[in-house]
C-alpha positions, 0 to 999 in steps of 0.5 A: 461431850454431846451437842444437840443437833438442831440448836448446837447447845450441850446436851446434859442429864435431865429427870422426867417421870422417875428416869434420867435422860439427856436433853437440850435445855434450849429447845426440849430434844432428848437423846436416847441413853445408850446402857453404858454410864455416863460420867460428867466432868467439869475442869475450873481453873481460878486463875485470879490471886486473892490477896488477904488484906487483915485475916482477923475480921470479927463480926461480933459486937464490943462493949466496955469489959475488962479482962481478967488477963491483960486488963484491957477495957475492951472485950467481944461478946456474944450469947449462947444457952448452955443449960436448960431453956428455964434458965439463963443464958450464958455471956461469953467475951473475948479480949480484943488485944490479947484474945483471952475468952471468958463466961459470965452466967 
């Protein structure tokens, strides 16, 4: 890792006319790029532990729709086209209890 010499901040790869050069962010000093490549690395550490509270989280809206498998009265929906623009889309459900999906056309 190099630092620029005037202001002591990292000096990192920069594109100007077509070429890539080190230089300061901070106060605008390039550096002349020996021949040999150079390589950059970064190590990050996530030292915090996430705690999944409910791993099922829907975002699709609900209507009133039985299901043909449980005869529960709620179902997820959503749209998608599945043939043609000149033709209607197909309706899609999803069981909220026992996650059977279904289609309508």
């Amino acid at each position: 890792m190099q630092f620029c010499p005037k202001c002591g901040t990292i000096i990192l790869p920069k594109k100007a006319a077509n070429k890539t050069k080190l230089a300061c962010l901070n106060c605008n000093y390039s550096l002349i790029q020996k021949k040999e490549p150079m390589v950059l690395k970064e190590k990050v550490e996530n030292k915090e532990k996430i705690e999944v509270i409910d791993k099922k989280i829907e975002i699709l809206p609900k209507v009133e729709q039985e299901c043909p498998k449980c005869k529960n009265g709620h179902a997820y929906f959503w749209l998608l086209q599945t043939r043609s623009a000149d033709e209607a889309e197909t309706t899609f459900y999803k069981c909220t209890k026992c996650n059977y999906t279904w289609r309508t056309y």
